[in-house]
PyMOL Python script that loads the backbone (N, CA, C, O; Angstrom):
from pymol import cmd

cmd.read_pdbstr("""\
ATOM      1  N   UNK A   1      19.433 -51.415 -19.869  1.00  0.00           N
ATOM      2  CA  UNK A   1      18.531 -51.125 -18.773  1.00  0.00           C
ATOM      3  C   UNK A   1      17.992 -52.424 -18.172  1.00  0.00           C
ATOM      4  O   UNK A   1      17.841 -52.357 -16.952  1.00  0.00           O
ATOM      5  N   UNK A   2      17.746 -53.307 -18.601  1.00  0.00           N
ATOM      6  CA  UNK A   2      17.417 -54.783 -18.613  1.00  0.00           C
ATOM      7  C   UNK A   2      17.922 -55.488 -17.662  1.00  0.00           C
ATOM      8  O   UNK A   2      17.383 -56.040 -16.704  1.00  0.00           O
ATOM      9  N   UNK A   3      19.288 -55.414 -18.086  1.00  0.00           N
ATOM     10  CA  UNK A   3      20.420 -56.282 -17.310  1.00  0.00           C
ATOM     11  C   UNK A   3      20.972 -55.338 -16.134  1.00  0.00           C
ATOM     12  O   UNK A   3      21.859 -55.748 -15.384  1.00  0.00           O
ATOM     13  N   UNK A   4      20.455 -54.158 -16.014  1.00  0.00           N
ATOM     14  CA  UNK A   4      20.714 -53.323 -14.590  1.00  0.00           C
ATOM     15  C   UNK A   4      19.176 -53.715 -13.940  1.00  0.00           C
ATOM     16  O   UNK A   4      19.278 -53.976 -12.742  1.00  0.00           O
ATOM     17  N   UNK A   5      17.998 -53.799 -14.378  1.00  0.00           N
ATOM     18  CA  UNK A   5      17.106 -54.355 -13.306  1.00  0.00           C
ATOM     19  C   UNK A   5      17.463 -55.739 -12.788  1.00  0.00           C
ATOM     20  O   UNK A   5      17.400 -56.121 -11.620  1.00  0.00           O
ATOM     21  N   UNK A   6      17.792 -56.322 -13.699  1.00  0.00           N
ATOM     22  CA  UNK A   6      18.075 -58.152 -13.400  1.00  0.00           C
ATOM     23  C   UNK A   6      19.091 -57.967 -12.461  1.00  0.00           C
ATOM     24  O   UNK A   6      18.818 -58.450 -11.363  1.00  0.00           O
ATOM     25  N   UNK A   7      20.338 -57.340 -12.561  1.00  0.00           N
ATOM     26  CA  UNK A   7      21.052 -57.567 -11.011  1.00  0.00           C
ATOM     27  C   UNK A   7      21.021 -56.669 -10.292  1.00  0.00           C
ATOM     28  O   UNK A   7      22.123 -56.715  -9.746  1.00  0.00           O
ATOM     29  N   UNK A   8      20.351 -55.623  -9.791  1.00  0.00           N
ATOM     30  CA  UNK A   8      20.066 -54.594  -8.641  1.00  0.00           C
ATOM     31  C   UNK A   8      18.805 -54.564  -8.732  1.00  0.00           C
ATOM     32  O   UNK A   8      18.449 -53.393  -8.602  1.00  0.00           O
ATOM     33  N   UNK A   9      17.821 -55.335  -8.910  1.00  0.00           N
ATOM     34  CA  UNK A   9      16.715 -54.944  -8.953  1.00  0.00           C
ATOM     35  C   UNK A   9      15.757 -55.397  -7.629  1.00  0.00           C
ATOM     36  O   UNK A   9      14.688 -54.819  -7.432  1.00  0.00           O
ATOM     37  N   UNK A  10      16.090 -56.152  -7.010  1.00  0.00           N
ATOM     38  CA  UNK A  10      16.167 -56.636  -5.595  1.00  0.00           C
ATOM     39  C   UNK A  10      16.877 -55.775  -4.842  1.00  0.00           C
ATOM     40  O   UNK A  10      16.472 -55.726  -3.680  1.00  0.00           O
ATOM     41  N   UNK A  11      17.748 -55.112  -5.079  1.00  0.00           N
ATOM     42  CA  UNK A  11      18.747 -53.960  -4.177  1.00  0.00           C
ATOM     43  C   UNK A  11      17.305 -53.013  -4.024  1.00  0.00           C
ATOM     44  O   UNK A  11      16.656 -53.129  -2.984  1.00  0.00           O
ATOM     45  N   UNK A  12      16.804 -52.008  -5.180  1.00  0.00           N
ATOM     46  CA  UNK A  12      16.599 -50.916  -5.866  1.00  0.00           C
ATOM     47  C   UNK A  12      15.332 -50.991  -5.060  1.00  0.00           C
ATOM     48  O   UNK A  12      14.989 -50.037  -4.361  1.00  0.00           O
ATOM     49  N   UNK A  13      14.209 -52.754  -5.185  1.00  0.00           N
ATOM     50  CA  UNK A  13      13.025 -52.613  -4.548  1.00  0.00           C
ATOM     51  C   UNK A  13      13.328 -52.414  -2.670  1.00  0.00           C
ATOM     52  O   UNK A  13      12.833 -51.790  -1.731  1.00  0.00           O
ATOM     53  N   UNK A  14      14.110 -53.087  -2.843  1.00  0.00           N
ATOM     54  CA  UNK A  14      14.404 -52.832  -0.656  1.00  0.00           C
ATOM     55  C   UNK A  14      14.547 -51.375  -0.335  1.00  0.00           C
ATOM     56  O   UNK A  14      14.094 -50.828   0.671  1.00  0.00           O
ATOM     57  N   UNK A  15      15.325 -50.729  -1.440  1.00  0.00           N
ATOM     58  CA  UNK A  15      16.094 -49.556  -1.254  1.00  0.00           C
ATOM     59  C   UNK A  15      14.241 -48.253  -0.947  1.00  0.00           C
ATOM     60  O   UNK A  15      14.035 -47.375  -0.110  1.00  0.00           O
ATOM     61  N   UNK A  16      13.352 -48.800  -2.084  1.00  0.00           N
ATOM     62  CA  UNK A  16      12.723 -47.796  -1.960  1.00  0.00           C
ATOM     63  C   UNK A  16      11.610 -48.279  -0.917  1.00  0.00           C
ATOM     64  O   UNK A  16      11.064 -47.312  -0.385  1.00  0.00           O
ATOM     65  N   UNK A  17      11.021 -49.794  -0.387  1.00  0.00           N
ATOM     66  CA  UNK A  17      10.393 -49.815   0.555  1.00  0.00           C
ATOM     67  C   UNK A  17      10.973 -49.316   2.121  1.00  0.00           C
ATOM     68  O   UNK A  17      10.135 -48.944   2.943  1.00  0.00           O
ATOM     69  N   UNK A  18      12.331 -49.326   2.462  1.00  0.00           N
ATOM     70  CA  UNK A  18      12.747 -48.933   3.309  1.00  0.00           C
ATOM     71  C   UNK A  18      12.406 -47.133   3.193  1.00  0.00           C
ATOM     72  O   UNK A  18      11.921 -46.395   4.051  1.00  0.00           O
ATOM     73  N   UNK A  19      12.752 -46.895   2.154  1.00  0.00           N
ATOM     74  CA  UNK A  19      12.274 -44.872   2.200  1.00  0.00           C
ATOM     75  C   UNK A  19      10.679 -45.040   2.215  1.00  0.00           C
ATOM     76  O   UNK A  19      10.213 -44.200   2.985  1.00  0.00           O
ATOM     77  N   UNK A  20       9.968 -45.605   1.801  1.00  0.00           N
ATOM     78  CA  UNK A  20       9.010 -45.968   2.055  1.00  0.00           C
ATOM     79  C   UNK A  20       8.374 -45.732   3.278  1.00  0.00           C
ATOM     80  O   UNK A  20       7.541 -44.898   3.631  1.00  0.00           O
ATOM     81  N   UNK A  21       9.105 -46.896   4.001  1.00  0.00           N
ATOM     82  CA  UNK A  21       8.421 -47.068   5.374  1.00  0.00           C
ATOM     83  C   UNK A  21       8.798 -45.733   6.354  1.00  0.00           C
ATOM     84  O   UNK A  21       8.063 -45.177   7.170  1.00  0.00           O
ATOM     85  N   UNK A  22      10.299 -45.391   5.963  1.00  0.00           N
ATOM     86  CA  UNK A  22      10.667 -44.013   6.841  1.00  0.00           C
ATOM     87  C   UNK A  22      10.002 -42.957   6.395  1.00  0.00           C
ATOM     88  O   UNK A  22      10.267 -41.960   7.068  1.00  0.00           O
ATOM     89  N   UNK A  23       9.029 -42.708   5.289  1.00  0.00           N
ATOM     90  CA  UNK A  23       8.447 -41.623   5.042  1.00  0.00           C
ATOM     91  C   UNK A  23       7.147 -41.548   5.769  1.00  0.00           C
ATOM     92  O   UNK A  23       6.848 -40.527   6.388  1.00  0.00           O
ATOM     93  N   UNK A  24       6.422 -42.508   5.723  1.00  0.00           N
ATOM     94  CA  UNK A  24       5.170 -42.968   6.703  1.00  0.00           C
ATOM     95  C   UNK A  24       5.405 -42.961   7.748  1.00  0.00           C
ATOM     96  O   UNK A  24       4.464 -42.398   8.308  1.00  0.00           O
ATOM     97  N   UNK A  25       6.233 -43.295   8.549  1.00  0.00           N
ATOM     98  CA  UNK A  25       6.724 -43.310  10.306  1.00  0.00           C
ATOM     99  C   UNK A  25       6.829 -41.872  10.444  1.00  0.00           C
ATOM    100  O   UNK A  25       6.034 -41.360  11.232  1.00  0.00           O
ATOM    101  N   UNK A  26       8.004 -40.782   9.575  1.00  0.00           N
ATOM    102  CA  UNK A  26       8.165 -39.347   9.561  1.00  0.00           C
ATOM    103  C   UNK A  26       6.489 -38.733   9.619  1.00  0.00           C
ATOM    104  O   UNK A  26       6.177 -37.897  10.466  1.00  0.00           O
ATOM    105  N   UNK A  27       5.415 -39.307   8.534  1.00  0.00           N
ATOM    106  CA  UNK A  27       4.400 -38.874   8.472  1.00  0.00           C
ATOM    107  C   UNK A  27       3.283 -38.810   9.452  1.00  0.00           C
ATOM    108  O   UNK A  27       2.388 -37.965   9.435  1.00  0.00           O
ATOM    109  N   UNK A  28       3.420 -39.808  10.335  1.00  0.00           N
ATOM    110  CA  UNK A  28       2.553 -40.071  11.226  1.00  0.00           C
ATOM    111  C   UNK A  28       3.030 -39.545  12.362  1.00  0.00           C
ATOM    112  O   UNK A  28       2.415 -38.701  13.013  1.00  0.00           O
ATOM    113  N   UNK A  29       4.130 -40.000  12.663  1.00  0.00           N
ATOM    114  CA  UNK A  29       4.549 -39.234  14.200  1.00  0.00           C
ATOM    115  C   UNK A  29       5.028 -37.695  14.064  1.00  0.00           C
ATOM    116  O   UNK A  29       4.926 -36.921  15.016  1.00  0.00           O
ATOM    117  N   UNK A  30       5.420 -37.407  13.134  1.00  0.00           N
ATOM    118  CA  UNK A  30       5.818 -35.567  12.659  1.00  0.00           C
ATOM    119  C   UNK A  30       7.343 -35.536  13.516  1.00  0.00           C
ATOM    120  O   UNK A  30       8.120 -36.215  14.187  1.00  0.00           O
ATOM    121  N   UNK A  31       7.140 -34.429  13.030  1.00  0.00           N
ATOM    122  CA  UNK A  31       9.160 -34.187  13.055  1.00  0.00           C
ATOM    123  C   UNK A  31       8.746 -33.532  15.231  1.00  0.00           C
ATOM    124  O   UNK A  31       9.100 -33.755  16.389  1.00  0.00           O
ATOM    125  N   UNK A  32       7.754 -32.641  14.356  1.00  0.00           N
ATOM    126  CA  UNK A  32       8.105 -31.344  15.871  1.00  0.00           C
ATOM    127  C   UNK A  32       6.670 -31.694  16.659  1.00  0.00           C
ATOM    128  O   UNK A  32       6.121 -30.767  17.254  1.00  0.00           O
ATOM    129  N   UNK A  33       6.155 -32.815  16.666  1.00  0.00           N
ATOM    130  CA  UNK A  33       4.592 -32.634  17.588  1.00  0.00           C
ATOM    131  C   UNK A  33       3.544 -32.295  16.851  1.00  0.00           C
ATOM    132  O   UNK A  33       2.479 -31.837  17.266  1.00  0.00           O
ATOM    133  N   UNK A  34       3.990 -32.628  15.241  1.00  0.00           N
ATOM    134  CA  UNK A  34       2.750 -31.835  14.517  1.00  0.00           C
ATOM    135  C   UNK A  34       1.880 -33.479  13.674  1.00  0.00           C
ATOM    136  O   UNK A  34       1.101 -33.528  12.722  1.00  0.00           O
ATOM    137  N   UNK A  35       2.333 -34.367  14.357  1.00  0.00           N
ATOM    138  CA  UNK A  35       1.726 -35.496  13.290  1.00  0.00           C
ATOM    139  C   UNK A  35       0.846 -35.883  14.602  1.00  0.00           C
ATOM    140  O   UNK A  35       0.794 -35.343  15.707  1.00  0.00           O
ATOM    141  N   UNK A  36       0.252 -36.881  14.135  1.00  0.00           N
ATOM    142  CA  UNK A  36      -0.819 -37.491  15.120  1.00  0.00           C
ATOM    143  C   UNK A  36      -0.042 -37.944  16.527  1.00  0.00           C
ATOM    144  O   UNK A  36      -0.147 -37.389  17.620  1.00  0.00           O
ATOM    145  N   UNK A  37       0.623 -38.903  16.250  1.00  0.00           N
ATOM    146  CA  UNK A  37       1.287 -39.780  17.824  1.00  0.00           C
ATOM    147  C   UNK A  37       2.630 -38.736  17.845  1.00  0.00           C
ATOM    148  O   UNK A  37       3.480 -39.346  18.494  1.00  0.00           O
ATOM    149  N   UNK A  38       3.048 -37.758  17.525  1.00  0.00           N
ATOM    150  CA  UNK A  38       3.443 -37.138  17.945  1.00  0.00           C
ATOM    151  C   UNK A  38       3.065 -36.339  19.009  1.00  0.00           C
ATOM    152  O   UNK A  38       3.583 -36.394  20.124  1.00  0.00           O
ATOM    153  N   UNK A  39       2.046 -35.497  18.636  1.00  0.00           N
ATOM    154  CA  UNK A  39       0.588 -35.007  19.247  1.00  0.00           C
ATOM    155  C   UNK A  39       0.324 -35.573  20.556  1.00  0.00           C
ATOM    156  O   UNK A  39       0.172 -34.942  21.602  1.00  0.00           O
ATOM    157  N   UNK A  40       0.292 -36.607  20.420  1.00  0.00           N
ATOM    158  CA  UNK A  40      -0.339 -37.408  21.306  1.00  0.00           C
ATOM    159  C   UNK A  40       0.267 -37.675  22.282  1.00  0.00           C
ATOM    160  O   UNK A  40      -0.410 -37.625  23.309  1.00  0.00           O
ATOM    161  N   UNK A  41       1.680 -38.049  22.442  1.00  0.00           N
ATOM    162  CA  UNK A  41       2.437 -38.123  22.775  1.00  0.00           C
ATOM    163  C   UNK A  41       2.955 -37.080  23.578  1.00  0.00           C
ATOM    164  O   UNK A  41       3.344 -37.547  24.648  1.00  0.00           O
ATOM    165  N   UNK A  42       3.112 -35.906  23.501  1.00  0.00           N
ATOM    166  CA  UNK A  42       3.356 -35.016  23.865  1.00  0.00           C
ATOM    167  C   UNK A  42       2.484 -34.505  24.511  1.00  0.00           C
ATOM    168  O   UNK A  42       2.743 -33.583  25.285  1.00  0.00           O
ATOM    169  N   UNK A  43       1.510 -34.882  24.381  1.00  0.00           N
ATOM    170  CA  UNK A  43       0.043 -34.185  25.575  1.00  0.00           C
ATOM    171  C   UNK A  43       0.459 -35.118  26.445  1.00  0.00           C
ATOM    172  O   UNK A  43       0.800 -34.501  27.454  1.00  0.00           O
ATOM    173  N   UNK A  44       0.630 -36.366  26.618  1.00  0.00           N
ATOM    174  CA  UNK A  44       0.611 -37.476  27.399  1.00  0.00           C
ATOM    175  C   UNK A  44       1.575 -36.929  28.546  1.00  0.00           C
ATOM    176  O   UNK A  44       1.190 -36.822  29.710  1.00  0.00           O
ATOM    177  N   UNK A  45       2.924 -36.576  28.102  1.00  0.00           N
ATOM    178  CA  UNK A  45       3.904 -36.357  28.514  1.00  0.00           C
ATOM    179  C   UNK A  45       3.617 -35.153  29.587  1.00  0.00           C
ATOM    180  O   UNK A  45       3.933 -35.231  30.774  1.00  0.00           O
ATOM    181  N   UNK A  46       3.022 -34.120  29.035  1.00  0.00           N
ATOM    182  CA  UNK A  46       2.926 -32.729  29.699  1.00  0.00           C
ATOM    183  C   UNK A  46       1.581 -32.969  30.922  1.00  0.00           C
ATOM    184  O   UNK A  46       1.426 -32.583  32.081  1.00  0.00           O
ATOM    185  N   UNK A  47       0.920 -33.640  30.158  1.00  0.00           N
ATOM    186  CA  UNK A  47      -0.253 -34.275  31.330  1.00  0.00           C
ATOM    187  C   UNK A  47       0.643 -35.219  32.675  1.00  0.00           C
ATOM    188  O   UNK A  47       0.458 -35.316  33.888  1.00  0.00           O
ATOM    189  N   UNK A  48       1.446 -35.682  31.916  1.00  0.00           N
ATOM    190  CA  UNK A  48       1.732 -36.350  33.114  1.00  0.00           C
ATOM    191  C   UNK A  48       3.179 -35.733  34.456  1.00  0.00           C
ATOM    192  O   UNK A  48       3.545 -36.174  35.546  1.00  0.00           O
ATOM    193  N   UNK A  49       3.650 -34.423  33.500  1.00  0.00           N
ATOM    194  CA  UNK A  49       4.352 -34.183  34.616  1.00  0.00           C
ATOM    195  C   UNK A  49       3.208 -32.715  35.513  1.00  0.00           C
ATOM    196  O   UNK A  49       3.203 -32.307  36.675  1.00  0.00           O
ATOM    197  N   UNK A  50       2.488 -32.361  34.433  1.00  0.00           N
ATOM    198  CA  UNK A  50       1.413 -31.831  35.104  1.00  0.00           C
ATOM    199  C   UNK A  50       0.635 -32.245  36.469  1.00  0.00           C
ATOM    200  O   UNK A  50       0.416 -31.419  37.355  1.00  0.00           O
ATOM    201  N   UNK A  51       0.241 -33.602  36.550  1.00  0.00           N
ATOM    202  CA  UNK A  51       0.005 -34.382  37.664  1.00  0.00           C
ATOM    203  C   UNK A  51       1.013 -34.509  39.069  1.00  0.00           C
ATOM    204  O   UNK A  51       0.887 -34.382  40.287  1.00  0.00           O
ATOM    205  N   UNK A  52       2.066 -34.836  38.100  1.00  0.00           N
ATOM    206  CA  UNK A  52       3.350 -35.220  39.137  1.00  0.00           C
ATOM    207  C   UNK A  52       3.853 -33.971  39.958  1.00  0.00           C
ATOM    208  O   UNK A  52       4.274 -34.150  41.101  1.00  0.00           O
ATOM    209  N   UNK A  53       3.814 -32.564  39.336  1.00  0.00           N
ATOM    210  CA  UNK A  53       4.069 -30.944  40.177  1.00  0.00           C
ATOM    211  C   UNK A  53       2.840 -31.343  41.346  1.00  0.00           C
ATOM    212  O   UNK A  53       3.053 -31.677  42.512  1.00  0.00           O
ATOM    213  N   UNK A  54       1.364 -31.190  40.601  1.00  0.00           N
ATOM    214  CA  UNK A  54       0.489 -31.363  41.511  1.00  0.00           C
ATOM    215  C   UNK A  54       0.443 -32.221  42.907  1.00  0.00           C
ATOM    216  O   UNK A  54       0.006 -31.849  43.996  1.00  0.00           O
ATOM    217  N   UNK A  55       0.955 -33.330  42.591  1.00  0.00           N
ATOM    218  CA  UNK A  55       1.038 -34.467  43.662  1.00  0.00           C
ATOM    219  C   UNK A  55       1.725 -34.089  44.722  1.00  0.00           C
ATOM    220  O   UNK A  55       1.593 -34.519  45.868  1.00  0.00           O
ATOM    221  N   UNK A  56       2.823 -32.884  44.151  1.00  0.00           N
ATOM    222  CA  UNK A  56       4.094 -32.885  44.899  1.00  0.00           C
ATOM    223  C   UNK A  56       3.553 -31.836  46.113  1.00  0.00           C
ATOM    224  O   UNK A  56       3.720 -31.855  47.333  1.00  0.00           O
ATOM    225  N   UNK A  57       2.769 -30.840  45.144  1.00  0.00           N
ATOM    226  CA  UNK A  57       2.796 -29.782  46.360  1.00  0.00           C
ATOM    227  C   UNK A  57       1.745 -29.886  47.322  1.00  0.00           C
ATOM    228  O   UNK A  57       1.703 -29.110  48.277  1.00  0.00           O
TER     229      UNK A  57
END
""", "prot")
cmd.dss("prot")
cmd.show_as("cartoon", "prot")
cmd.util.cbc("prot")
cmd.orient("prot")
């Protein structure tokens, strides 16, 4: 077990800060509009073509 941390063990730590970081990004922005800047984002969006119909007519 030793000599499998000593040479992948630099692989193994990248391997899990990268799932890491993609679990927190998944967490915050949400899959479907349900995380915060997802949220947010999506109001932004609907607000703004909301404006843009308005302008038009």
């Amino acid at each position: 077990m030793k000599e499998i941390f000593q040479e992948y063990g630099g692989i193994l730590i990248t391997v899990v800060a990268i799932l890491s970081i993609i679990l927190v990004v998944t967490a915050v922005i949400g899959s479907d509009a349900t995380g915060i800047v997802g949220k947010t984002f999506s109001d932004l969006i609907t607000n703004f073509s909301n404006h843009a119909n308005m302008s038009v007519k």
